[in-house]
OpenMM code with the backbone's topology and positions (N, CA, C; nanometers):
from openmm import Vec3, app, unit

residues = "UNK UNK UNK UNK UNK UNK UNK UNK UNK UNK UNK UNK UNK UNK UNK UNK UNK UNK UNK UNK UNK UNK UNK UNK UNK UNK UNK UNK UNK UNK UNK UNK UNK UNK UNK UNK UNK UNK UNK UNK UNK UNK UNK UNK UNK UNK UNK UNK UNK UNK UNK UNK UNK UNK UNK UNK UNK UNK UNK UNK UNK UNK UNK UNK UNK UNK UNK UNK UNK UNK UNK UNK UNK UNK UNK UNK UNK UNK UNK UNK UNK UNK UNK UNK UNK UNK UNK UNK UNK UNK UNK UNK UNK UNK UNK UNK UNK UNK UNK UNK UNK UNK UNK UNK UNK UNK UNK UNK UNK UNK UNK UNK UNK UNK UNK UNK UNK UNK UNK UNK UNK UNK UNK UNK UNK UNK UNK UNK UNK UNK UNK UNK UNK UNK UNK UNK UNK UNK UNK UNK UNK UNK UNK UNK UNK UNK UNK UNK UNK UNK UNK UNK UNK UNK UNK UNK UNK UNK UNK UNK UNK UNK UNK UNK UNK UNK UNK UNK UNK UNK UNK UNK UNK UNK UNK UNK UNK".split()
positions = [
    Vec3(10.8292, -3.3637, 5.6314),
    Vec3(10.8838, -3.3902, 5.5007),
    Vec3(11.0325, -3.4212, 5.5173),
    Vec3(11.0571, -3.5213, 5.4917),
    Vec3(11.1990, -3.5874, 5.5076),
    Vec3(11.2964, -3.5077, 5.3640),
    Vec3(11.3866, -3.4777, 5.4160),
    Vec3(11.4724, -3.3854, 5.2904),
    Vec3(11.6710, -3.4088, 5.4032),
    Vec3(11.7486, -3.3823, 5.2957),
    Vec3(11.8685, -3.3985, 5.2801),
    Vec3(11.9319, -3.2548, 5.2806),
    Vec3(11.8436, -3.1600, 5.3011),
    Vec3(11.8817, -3.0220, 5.3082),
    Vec3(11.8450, -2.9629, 5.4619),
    Vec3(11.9597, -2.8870, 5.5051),
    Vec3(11.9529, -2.8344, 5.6256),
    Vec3(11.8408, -2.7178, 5.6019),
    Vec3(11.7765, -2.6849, 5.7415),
    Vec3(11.6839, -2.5900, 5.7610),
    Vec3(11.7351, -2.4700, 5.7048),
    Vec3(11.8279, -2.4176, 5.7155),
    Vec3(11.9139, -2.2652, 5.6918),
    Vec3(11.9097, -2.3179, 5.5345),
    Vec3(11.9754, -2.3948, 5.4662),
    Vec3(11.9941, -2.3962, 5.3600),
    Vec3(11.8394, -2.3673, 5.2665),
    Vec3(11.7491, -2.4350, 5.3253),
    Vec3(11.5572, -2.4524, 5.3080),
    Vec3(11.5669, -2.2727, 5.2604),
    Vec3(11.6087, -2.2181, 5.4160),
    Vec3(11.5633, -2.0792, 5.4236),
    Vec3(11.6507, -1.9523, 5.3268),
    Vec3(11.7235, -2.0044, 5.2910),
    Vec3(11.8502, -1.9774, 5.2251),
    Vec3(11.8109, -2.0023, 5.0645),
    Vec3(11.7466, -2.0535, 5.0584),
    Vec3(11.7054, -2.0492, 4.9161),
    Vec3(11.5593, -2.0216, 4.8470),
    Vec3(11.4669, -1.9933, 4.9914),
    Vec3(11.3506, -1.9113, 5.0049),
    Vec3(11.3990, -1.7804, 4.9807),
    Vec3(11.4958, -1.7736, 5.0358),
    Vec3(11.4860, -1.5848, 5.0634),
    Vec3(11.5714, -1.5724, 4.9097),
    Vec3(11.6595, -1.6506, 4.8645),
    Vec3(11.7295, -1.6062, 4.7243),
    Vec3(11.6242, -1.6033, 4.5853),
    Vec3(11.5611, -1.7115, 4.6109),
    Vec3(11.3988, -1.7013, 4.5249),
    Vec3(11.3103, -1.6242, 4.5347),
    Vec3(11.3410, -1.5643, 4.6258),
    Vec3(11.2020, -1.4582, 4.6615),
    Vec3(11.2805, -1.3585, 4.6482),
    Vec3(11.3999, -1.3038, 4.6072),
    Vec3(11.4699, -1.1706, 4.5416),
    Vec3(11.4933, -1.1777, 4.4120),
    Vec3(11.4337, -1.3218, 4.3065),
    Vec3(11.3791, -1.2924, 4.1739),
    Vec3(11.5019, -1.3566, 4.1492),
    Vec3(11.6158, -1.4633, 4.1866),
    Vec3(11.7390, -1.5479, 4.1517),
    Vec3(11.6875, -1.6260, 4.0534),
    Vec3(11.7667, -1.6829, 3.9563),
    Vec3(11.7284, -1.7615, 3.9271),
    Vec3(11.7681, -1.8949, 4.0013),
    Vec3(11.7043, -2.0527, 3.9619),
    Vec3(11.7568, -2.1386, 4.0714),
    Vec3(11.9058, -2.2220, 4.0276),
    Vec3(11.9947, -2.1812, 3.9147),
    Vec3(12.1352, -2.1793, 3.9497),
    Vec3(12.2105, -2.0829, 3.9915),
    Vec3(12.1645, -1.9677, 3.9912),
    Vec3(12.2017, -1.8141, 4.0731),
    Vec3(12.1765, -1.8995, 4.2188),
    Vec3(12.0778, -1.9170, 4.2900),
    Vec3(12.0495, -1.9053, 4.4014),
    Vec3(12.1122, -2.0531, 4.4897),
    Vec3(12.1578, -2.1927, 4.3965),
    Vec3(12.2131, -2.2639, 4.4496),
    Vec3(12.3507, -2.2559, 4.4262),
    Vec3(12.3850, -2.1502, 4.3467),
    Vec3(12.5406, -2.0806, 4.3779),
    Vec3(12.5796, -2.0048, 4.5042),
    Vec3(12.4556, -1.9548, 4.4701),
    Vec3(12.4879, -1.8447, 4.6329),
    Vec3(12.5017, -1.9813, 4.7502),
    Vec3(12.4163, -2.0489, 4.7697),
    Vec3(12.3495, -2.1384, 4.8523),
    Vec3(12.5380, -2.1889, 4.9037),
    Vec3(12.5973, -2.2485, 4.7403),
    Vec3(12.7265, -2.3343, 4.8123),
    Vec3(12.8279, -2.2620, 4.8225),
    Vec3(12.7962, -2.1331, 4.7953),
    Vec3(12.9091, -2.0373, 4.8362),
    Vec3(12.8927, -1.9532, 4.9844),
    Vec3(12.7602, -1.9588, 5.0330),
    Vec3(12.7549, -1.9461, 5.1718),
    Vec3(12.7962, -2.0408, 5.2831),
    Vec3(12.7413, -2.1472, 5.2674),
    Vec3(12.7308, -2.2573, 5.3068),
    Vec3(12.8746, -2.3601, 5.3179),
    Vec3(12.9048, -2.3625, 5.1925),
    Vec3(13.0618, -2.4663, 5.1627),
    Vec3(12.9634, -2.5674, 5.1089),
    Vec3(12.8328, -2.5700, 5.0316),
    Vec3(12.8073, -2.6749, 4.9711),
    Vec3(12.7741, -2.7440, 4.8523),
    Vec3(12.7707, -2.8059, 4.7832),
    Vec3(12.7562, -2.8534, 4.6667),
    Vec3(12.5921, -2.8519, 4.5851),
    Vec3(12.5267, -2.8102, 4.6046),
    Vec3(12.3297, -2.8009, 4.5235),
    Vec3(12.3366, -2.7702, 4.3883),
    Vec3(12.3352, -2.8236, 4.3250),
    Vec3(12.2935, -2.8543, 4.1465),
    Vec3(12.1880, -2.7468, 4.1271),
    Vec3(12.1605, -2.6860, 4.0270),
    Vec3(12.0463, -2.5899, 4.0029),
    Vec3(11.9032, -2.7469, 3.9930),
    Vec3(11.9438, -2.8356, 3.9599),
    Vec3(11.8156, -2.9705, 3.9644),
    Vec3(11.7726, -2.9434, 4.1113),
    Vec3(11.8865, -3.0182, 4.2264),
    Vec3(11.8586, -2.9845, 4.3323),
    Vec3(11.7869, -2.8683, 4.4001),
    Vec3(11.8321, -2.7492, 4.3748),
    Vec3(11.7333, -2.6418, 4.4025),
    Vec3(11.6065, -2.6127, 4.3178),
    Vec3(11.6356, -2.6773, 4.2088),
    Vec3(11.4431, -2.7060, 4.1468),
    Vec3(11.3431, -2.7965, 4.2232),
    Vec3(11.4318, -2.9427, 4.3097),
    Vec3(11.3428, -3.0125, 4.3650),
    Vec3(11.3146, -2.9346, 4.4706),
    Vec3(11.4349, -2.8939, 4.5867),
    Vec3(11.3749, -2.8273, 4.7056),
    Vec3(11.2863, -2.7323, 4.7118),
    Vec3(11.2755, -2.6716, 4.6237),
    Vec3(11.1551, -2.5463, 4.5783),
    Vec3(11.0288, -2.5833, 4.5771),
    Vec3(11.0245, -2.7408, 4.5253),
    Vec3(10.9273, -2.7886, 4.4559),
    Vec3(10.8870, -2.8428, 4.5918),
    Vec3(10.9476, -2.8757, 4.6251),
    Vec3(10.9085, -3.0022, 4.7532),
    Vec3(10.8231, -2.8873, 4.8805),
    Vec3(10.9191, -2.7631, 4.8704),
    Vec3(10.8446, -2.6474, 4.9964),
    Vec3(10.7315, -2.5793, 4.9140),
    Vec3(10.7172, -2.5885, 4.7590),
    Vec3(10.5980, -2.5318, 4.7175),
    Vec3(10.6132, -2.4139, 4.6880),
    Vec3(10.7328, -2.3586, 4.6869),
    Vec3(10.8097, -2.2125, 4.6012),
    Vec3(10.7943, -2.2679, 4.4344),
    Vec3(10.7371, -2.1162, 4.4246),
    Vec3(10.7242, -2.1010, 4.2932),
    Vec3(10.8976, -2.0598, 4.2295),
    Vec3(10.9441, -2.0513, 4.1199),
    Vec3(11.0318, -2.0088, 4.0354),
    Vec3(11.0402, -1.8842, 4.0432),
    Vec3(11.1923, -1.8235, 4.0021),
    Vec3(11.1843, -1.6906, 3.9608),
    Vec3(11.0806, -1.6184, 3.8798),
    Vec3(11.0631, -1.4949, 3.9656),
    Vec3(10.9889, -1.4273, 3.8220),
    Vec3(11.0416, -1.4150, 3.6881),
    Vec3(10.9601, -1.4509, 3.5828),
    Vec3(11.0096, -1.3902, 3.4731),
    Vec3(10.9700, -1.2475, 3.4312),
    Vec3(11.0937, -1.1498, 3.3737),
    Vec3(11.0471, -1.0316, 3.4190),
    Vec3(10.9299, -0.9855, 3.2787),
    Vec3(10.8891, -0.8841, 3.3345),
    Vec3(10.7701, -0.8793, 3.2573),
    Vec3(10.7984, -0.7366, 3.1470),
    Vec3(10.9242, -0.7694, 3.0241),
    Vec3(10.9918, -0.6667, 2.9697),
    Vec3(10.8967, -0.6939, 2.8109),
    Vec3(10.8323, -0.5855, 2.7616),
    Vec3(10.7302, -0.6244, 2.6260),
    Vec3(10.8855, -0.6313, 2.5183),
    Vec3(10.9370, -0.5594, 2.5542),
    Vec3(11.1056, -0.4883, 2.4330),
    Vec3(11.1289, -0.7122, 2.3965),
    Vec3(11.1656, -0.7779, 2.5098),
    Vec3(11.1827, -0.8870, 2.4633),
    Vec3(11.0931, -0.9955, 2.4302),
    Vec3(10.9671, -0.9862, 2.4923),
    Vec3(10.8790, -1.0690, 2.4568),
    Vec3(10.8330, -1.0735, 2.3352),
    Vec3(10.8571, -1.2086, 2.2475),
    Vec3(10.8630, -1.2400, 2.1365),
    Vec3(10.7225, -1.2079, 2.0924),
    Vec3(10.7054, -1.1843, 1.9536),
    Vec3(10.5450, -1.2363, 1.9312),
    Vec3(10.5543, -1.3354, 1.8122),
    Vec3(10.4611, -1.4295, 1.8200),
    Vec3(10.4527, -1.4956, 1.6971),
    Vec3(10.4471, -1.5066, 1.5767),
    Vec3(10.5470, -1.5407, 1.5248),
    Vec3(10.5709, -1.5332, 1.3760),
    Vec3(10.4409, -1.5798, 1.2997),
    Vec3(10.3773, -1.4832, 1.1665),
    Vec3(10.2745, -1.5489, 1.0991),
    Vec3(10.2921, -1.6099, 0.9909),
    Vec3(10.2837, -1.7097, 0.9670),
    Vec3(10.3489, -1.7516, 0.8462),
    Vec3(10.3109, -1.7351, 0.6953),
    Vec3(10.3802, -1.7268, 0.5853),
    Vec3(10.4384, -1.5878, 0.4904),
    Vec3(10.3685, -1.7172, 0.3950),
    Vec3(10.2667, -1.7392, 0.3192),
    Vec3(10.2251, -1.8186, 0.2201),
    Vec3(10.3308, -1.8656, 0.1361),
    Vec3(10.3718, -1.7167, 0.0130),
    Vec3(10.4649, -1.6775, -0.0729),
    Vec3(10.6217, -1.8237, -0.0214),
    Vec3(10.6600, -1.7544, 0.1529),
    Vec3(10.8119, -1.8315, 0.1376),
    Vec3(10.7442, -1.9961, 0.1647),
    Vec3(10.6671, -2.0117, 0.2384),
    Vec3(10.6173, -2.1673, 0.2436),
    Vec3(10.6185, -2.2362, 0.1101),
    Vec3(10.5762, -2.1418, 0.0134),
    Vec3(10.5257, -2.2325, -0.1032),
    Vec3(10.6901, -2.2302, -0.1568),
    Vec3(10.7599, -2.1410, -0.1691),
    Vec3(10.8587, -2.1352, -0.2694),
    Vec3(10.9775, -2.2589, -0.1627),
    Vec3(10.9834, -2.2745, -0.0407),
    Vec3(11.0439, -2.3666, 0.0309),
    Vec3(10.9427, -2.5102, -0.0245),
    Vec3(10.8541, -2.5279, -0.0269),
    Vec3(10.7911, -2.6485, -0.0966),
    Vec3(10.7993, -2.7075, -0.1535),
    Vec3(10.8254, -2.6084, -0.2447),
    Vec3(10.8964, -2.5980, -0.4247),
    Vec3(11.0063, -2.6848, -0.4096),
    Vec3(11.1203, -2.5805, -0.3565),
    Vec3(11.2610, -2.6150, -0.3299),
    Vec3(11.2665, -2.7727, -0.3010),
    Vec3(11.1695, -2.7911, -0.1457),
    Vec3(11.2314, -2.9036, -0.0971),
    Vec3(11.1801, -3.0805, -0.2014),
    Vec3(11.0619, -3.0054, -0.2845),
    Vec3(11.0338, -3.1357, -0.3931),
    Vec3(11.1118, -3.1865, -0.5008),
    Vec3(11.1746, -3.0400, -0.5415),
    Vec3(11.2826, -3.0360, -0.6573),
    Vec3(11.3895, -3.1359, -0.6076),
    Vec3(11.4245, -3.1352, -0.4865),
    Vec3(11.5222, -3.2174, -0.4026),
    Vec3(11.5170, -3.3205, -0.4110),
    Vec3(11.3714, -3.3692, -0.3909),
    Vec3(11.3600, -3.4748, -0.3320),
    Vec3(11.3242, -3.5470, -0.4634),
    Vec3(11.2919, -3.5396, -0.5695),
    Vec3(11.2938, -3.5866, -0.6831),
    Vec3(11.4395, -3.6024, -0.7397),
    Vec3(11.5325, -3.5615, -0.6957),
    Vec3(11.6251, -3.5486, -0.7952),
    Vec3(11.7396, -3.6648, -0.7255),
    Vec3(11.6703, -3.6692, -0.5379),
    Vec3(11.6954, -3.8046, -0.5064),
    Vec3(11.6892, -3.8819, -0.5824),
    Vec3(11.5291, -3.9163, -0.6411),
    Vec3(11.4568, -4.0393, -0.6500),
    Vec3(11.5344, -4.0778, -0.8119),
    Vec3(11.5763, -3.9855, -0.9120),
    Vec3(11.6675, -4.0107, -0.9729),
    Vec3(11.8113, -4.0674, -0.9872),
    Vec3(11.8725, -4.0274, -0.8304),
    Vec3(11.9792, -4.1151, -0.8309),
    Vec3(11.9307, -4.2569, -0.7613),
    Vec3(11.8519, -4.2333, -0.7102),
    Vec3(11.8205, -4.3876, -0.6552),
    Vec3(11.7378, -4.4750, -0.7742),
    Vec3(11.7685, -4.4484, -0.8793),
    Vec3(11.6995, -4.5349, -0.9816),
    Vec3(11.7523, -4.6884, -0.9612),
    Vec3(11.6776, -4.7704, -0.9752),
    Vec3(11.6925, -4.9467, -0.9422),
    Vec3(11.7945, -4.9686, -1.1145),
    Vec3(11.8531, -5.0190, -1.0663),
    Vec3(11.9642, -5.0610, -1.1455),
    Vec3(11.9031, -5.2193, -1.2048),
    Vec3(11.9165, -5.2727, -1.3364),
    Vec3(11.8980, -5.3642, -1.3741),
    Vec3(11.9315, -5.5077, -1.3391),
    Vec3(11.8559, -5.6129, -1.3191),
    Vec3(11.9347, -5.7299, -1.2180),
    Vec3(12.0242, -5.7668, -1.2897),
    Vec3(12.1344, -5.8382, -1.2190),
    Vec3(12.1834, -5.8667, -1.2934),
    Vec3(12.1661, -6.0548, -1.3062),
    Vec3(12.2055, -6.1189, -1.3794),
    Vec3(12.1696, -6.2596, -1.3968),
    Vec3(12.3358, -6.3370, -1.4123),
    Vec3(12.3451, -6.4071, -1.2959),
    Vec3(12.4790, -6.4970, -1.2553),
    Vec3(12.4108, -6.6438, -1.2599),
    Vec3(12.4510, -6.6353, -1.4033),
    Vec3(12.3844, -6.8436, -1.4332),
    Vec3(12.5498, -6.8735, -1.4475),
    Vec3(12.5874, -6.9892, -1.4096),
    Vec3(12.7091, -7.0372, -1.4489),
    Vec3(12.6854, -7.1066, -1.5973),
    Vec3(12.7705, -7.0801, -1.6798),
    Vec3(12.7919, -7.1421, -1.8205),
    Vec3(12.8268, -7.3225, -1.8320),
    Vec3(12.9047, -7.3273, -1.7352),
    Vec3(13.0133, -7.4550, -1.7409),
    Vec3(12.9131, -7.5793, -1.6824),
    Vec3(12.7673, -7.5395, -1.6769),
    Vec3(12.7115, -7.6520, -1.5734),
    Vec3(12.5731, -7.6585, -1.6551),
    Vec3(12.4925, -7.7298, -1.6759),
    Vec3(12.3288, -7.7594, -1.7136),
    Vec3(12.2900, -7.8140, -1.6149),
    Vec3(12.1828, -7.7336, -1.5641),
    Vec3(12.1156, -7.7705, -1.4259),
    Vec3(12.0443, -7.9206, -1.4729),
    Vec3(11.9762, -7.9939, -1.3712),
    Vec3(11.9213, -8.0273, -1.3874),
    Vec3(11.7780, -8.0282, -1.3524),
    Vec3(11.7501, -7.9030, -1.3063),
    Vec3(11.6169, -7.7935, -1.2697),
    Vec3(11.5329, -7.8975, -1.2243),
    Vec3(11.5680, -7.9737, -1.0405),
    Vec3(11.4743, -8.0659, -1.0173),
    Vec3(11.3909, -7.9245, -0.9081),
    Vec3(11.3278, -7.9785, -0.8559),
    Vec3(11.1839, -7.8934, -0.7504),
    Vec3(11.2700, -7.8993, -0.6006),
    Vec3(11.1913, -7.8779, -0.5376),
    Vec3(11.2614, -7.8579, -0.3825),
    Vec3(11.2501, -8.0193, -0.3656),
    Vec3(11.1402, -8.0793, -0.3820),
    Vec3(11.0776, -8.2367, -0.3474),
    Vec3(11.1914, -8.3152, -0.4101),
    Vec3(11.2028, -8.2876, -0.5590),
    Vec3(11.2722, -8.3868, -0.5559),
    Vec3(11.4366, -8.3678, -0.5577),
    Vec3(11.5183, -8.2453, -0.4634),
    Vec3(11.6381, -8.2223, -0.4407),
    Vec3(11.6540, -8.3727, -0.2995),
    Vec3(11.7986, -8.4365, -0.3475),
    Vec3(11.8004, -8.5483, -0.2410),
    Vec3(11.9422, -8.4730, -0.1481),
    Vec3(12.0060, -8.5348, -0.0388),
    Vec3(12.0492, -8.4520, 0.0787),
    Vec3(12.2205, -8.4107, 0.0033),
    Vec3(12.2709, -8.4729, -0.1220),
    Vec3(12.3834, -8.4509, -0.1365),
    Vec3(12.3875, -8.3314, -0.2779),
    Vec3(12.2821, -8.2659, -0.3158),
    Vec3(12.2482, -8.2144, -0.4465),
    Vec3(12.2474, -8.0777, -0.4320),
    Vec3(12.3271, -7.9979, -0.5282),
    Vec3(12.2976, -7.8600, -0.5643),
    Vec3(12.2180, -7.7943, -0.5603),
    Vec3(12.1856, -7.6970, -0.4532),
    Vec3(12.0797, -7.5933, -0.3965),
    Vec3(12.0896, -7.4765, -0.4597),
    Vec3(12.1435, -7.4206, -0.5700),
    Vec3(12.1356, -7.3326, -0.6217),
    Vec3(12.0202, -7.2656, -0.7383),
    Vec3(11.9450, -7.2126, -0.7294),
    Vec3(11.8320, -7.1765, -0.7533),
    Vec3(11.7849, -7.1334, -0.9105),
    Vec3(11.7123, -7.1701, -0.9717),
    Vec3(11.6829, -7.1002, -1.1343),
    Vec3(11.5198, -7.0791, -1.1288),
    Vec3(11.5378, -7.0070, -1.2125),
    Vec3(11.3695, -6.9430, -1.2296),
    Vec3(11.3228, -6.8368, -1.1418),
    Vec3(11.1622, -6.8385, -1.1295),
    Vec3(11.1070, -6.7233, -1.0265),
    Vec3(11.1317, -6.5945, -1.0500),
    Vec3(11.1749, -6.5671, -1.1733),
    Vec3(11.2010, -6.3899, -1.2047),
    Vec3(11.0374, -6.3065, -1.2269),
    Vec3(10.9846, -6.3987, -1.3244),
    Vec3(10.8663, -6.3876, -1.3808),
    Vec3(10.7593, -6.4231, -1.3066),
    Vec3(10.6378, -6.4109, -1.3319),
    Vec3(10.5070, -6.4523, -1.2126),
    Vec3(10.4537, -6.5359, -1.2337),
    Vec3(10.5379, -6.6629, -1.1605),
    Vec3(10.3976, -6.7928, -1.2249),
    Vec3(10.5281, -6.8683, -1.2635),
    Vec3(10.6544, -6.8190, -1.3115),
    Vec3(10.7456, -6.8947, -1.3063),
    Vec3(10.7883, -7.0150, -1.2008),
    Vec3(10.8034, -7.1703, -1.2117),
    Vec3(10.8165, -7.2553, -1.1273),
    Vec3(11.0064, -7.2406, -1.0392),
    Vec3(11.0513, -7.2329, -0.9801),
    Vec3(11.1872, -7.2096, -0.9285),
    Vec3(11.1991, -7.3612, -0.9195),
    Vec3(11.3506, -7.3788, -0.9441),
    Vec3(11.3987, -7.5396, -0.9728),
    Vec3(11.5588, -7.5429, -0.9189),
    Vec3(11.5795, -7.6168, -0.9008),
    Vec3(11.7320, -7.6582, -0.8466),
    Vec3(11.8842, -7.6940, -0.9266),
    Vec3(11.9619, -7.6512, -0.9281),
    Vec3(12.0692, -7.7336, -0.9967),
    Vec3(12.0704, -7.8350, -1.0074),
    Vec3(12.0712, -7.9275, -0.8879),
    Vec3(12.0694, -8.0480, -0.8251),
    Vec3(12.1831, -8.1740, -0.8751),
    Vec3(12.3348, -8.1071, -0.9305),
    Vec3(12.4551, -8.1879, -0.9099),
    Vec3(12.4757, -8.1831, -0.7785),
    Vec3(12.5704, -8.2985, -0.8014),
    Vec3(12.6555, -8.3312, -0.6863),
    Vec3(12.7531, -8.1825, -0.5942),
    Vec3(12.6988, -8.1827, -0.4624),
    Vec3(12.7516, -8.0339, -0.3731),
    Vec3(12.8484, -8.0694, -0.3571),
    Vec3(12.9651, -7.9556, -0.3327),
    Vec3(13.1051, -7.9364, -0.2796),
    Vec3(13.0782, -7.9785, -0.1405),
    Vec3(13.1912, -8.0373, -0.0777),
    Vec3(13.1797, -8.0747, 0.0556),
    Vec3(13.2193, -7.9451, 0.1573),
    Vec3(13.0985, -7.9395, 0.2302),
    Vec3(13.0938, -7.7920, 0.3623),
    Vec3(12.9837, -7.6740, 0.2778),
    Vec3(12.9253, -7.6882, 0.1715),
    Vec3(12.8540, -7.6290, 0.0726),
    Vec3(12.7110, -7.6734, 0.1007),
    Vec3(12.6278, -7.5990, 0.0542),
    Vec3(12.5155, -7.5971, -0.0027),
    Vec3(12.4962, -7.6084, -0.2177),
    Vec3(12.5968, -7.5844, -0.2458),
    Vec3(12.6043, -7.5973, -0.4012),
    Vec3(12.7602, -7.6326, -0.4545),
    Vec3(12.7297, -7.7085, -0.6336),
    Vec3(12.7949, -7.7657, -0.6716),
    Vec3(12.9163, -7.6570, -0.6815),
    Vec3(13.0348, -7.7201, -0.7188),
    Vec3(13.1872, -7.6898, -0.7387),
    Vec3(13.1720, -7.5319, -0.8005),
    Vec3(13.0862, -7.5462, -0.9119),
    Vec3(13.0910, -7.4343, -1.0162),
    Vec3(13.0127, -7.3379, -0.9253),
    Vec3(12.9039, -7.3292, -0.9400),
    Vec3(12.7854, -7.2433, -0.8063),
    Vec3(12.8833, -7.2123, -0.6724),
    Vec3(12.9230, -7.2747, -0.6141),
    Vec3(13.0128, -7.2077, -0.5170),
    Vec3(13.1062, -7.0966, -0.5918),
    Vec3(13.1766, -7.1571, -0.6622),
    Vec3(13.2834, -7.0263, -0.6908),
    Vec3(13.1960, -6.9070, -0.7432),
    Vec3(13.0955, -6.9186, -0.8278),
    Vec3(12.9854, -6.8111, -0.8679),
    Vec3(12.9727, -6.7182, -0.7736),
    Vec3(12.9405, -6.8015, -0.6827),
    Vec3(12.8311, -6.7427, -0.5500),
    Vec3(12.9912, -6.6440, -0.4680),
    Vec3(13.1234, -6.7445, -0.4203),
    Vec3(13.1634, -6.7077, -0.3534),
    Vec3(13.2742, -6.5545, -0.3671),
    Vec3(13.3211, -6.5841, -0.4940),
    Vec3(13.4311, -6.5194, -0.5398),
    Vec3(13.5506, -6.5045, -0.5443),
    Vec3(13.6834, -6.4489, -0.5663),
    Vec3(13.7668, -6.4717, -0.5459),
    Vec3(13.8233, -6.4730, -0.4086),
    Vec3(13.9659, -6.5470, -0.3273),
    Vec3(14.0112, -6.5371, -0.2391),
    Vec3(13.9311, -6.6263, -0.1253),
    Vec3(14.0068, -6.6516, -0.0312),
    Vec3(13.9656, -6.7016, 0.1060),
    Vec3(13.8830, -6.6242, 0.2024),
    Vec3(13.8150, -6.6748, 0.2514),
    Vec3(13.6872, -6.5953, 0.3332),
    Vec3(13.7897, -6.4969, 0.4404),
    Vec3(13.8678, -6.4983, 0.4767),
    Vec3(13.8967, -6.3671, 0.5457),
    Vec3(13.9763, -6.2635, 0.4878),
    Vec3(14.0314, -6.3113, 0.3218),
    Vec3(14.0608, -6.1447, 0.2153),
    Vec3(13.8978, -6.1219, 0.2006),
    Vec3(13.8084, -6.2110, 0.1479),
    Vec3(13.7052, -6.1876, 0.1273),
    Vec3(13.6504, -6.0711, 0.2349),
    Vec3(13.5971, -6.1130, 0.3835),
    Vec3(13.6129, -6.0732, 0.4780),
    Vec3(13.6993, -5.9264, 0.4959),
    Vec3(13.7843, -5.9094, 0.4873),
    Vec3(13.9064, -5.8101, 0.4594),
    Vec3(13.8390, -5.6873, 0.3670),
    Vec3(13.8214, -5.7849, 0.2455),
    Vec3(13.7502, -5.6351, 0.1803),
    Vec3(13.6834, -5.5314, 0.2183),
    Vec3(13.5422, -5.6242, 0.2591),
    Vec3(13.4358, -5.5656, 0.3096),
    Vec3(13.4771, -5.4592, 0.4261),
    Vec3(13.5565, -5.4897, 0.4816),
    Vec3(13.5783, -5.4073, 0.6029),
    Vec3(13.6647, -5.2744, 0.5482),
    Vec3(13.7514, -5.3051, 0.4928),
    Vec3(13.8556, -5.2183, 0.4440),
    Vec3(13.6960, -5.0899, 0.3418),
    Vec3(13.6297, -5.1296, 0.2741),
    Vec3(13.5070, -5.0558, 0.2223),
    Vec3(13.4711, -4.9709, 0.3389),
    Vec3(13.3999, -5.0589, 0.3693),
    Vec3(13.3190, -4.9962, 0.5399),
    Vec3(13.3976, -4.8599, 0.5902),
    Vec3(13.5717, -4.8705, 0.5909),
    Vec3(13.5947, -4.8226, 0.6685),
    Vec3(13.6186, -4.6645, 0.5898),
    Vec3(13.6292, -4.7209, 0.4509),
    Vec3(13.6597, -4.5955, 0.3023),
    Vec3(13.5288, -4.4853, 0.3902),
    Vec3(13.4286, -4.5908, 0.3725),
    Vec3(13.2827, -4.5111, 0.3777),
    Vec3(13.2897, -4.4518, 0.5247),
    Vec3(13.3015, -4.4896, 0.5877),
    Vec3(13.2981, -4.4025, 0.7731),
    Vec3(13.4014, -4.3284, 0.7242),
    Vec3(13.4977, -4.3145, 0.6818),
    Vec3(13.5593, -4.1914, 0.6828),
    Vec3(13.5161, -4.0654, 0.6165),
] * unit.nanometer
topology = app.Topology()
chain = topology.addChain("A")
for resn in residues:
    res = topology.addResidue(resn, chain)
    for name in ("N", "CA", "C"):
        topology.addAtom(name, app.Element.getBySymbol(name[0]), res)
């Protein structure tokens, strides 16, 4: 068996295991005899590798636990507790009403996807309802846009994309703190 541990050290941690060490007790002793460095891992593999069993565990009844039986009464009243909770989540997480951002200043001209042509307002109406058809603005787009003059500013908001940008982060950072 090919190993990285000297014979004395092998025997050296047979005989500390077999006086009931545990195996960072016994690879303490090991590098304090020795001058060497063994990890309590290390003396778990070499153990393992010669087929030494582990310290005894001692056989004291005073600490040996026994199993808890579990108490109906506190289960149910923790049950209780943890539903009351969890409902009172589901109250603050109530869905908030959509809100509806039509621009005023513009009358779509609610064409279909088919008939939007490559220079026309992509901004979207309809589809709230089931069965509702969704239709297009379809004015003339801002140039670097997907939608007209008015629909961009809707969509984008105030400031240049990196205050814009700026915000968001400056939030982010409210919230991690």
């Amino acid at each position: 068996m090919q190993s990285n541990w000297a014979e004395q050290h092998s025997q050296a941690l047979r005989e500390y295991l077999g006086k009931g060490l545990s195996y960072s007790e016994a690879a303490r002793a090991i590098n304090g005899r020795f001058n060497t460095s063994y990890t309590r891992n290390a003396a778990i593999g070499r153990a393992k590798r010669m087929g030494l069993s582990g310290a005894a565990q001692p056989d004291c009844p005073a600490k040996a636990k026994k199993p808890r039986q579990p108490n109906p009464g506190r289960l149910f009243k923790r049950r209780a507790r943890l539903l009351k909770a969890s409902r009172a989540r589901e109250e603050v997480f109530a869905r908030a009403a959509a809100l509806k951002l039509r621009c005023v200043a513009i009358m779509p001209r609610h064409l279909s996807l088919i008939e939007l042509e490559d220079g026309d307002c992509r901004y979207p109406y309809g589809g709230e309802a089931e069965g509702e058809p969704i239709t297009f603005c379809g004015h003339p787009r801002r140039e670097g846009s997907s939608y007209c003059v008015s629909h961009f500013h809707l969509t984008r908001g105030a400031g240049t994309a990196s205050e814009r940008t700026a915000g968001r982060v400056l939030l982010r950072l409210v919230e991690a703190a």
